[in-house]
ROSE-4610 file (N, C-alpha, C; in Angstrom, 1 decimal, always signed):
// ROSE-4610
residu = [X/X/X/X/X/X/X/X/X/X/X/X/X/X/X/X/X/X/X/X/X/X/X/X/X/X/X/X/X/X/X/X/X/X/X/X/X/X/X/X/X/X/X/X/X/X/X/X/X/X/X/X/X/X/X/X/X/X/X/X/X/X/X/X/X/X/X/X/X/X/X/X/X/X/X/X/X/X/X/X/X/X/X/X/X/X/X/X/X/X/X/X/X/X/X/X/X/X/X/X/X/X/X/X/X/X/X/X/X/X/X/X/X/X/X/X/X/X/X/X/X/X/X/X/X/X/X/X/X/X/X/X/X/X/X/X/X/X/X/X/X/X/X/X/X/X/X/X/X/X/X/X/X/X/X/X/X/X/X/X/X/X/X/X/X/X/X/X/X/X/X/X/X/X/X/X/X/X/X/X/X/X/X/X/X/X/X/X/X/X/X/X/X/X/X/X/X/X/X/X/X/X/X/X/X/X/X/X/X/X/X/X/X/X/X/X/X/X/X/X/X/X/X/X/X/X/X/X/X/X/X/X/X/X/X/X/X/X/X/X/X/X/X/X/X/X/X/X/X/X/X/X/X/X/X/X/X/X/X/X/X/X/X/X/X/X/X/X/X/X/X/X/X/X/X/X/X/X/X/X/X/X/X/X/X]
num = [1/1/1/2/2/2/3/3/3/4/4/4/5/5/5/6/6/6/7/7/7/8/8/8/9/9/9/10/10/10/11/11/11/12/12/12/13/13/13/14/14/14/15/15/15/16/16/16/17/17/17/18/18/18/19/19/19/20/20/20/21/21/21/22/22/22/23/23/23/24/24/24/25/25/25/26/26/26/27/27/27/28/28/28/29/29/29/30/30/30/31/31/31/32/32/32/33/33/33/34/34/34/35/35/35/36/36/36/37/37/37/38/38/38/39/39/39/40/40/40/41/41/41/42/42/42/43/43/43/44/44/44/45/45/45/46/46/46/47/47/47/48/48/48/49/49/49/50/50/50/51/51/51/52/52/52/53/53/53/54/54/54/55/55/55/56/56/56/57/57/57/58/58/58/59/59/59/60/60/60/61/61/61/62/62/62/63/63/63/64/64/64/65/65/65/66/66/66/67/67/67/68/68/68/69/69/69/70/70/70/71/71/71/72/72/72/73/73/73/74/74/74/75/75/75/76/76/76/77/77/77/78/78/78/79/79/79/80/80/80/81/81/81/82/82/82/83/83/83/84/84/84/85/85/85/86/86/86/87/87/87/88/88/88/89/89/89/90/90/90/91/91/91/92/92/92/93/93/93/94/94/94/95/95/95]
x = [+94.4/+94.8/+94.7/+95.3/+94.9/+93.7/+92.4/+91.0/+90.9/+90.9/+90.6/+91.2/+92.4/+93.1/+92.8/+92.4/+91.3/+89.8/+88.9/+88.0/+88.1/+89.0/+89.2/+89.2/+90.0/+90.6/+88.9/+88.3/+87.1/+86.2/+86.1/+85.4/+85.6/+86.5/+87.1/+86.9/+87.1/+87.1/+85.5/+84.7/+83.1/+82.8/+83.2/+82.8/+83.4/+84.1/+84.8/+84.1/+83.6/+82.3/+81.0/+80.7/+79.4/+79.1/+78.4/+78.1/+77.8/+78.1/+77.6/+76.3/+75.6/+74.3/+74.5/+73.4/+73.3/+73.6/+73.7/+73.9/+75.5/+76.5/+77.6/+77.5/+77.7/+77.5/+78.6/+79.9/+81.6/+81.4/+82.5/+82.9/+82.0/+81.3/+81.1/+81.5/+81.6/+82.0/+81.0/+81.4/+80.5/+80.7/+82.2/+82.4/+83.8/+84.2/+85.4/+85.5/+87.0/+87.3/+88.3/+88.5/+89.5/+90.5/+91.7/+93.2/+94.0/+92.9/+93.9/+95.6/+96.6/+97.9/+98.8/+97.6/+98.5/+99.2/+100.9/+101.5/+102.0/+102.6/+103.1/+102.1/+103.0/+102.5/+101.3/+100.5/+99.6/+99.8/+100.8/+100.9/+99.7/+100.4/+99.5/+98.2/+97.6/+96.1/+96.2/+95.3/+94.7/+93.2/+92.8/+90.9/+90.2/+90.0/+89.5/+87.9/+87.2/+85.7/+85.0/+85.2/+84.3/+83.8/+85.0/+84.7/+84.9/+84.6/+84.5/+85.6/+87.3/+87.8/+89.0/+89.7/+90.8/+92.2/+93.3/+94.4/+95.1/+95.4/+96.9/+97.7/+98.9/+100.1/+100.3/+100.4/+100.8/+101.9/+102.9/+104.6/+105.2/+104.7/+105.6/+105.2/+104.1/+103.8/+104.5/+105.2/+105.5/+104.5/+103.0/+102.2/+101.4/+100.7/+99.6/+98.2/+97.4/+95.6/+95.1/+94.3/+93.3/+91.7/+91.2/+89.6/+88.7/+87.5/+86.4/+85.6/+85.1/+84.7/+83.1/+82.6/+81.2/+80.8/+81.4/+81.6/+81.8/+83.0/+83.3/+84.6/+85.4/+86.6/+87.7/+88.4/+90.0/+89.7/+89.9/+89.9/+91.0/+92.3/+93.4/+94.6/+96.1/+97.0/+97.9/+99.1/+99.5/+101.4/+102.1/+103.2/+104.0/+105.6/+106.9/+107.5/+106.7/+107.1/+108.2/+109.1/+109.8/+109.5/+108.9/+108.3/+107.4/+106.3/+105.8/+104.9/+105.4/+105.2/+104.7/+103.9/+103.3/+102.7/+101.8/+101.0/+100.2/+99.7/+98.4/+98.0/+97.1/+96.1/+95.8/+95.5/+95.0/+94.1/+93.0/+91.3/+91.3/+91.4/+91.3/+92.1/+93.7/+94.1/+94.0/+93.5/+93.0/+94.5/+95.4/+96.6/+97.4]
y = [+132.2/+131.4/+129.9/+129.3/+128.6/+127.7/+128.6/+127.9/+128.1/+128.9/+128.8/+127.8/+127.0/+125.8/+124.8/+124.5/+123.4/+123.2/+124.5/+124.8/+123.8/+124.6/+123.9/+122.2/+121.8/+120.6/+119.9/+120.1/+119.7/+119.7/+120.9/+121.0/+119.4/+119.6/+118.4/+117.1/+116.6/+115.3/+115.3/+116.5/+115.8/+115.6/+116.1/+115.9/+114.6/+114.2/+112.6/+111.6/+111.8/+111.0/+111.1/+112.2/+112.3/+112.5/+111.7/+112.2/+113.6/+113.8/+115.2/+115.1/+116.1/+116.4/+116.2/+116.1/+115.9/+117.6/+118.6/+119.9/+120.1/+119.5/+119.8/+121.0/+121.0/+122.5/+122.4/+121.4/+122.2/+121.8/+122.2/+122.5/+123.4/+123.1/+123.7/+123.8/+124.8/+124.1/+123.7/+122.7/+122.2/+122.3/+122.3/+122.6/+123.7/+124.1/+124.4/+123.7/+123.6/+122.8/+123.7/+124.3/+125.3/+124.3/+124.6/+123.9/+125.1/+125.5/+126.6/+125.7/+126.3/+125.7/+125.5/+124.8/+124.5/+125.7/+125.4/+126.6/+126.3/+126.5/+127.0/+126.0/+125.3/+124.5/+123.6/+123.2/+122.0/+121.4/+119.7/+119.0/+118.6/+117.0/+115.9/+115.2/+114.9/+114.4/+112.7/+112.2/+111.1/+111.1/+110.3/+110.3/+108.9/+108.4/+107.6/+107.2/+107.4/+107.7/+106.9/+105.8/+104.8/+105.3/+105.9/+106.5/+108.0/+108.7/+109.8/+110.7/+110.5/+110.9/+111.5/+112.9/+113.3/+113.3/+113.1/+112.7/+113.8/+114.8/+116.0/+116.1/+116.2/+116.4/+118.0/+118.1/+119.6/+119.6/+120.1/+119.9/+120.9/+122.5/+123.4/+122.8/+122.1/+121.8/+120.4/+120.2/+118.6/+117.2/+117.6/+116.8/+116.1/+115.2/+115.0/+115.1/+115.7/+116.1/+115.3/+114.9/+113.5/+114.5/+114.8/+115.3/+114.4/+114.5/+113.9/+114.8/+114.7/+114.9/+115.3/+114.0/+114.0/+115.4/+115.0/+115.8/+117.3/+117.6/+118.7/+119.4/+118.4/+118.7/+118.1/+118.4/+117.5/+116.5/+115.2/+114.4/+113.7/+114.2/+113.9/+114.5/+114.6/+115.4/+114.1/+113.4/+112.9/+113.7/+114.1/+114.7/+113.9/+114.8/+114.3/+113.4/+114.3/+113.7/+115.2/+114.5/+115.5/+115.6/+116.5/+117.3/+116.3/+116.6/+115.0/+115.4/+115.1/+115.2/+114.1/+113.3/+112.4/+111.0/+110.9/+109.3/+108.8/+107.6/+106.5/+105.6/+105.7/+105.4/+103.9/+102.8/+101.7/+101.0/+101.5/+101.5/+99.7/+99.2/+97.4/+97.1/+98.0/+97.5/+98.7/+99.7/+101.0/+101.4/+101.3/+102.2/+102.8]
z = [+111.0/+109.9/+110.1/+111.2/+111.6/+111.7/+112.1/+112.0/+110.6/+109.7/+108.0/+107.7/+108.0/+107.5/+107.9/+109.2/+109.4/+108.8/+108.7/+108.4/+107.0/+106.3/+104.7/+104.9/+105.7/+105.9/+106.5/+107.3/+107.5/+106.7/+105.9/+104.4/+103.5/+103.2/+102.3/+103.0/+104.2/+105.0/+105.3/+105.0/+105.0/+103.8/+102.8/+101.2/+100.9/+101.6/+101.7/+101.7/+102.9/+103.7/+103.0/+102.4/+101.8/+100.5/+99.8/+98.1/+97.9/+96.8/+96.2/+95.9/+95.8/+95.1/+93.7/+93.2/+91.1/+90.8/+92.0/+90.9/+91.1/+91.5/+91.8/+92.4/+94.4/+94.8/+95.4/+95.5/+95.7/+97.0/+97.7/+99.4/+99.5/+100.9/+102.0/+103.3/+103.9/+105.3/+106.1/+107.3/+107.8/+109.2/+109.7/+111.3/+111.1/+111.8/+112.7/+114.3/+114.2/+115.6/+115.9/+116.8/+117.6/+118.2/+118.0/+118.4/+119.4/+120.5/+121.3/+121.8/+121.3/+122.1/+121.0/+119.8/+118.3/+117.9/+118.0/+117.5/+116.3/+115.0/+113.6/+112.6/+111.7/+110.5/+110.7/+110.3/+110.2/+108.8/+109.1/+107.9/+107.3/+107.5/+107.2/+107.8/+107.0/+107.7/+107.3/+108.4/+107.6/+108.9/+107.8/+108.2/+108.5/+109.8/+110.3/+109.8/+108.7/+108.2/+109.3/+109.4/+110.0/+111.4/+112.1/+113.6/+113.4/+112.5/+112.3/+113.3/+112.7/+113.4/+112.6/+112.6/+112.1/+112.4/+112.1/+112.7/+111.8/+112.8/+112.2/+112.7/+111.7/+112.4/+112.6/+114.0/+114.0/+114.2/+112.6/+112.6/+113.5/+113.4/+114.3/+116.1/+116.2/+117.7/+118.2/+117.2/+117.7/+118.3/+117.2/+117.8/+116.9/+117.4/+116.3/+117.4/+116.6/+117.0/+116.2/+117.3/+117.1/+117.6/+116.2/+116.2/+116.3/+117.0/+117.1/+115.7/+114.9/+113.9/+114.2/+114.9/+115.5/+116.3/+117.4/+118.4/+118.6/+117.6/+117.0/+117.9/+118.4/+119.6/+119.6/+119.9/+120.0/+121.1/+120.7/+121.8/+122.5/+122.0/+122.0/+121.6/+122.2/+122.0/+122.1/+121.1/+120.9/+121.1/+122.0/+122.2/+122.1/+122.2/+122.1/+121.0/+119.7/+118.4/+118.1/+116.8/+116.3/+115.0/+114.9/+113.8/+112.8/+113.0/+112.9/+111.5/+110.1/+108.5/+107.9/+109.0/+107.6/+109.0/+108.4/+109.5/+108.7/+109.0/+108.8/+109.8/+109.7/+110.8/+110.4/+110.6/+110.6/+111.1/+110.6/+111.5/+111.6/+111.1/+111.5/+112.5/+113.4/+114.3/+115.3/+115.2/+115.6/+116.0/+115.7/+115.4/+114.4]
């Protein structure tokens, strides 16, 4: 369930980044990124476009996952949050 809800979440964060075609052809998917460890809910996102990078809060994990987008991997595990429902990123001071 898990990879389907990222999958979606990557769907939409490339359709972000990229125009549509003139025939309107929707979501596709474009990657999956496997979160072995991530356990319950996956909140909030925010999207780094410029460095092609995803920021989730994983609320049942107490974490937030920092995706490489490019790459196609977690590049980072952000721990020791409590229940962590909501972030923004601020790509001009990269925090």
């Amino acid at each position: 369930m898990k990879h389907l809800v990222l999958a979606i979440i990557i769907a939409l964060a490339g359709n972000y980044l990229a125009a549509t075609d003139s025939e309107g052809a929707g979501l596709q998917l474009k990657q999956t990124i496997s979160l072995p460890g991530v356990e319950g809910r996956i909140d909030h996102l925010d999207l780094d476009a410029a460095n092609e990078r995803l920021f989730v809060c994983a609320l049942g994990n107490n974490t937030v996952e920092v995706l490489d987008l490019r790459k196609g991997e977690r590049v980072r595990t952000i721990s020791g949050l409590g229940s962590p429902q909501g972030l923004v990123y601020i790509w001009r001071t990269r925090s």
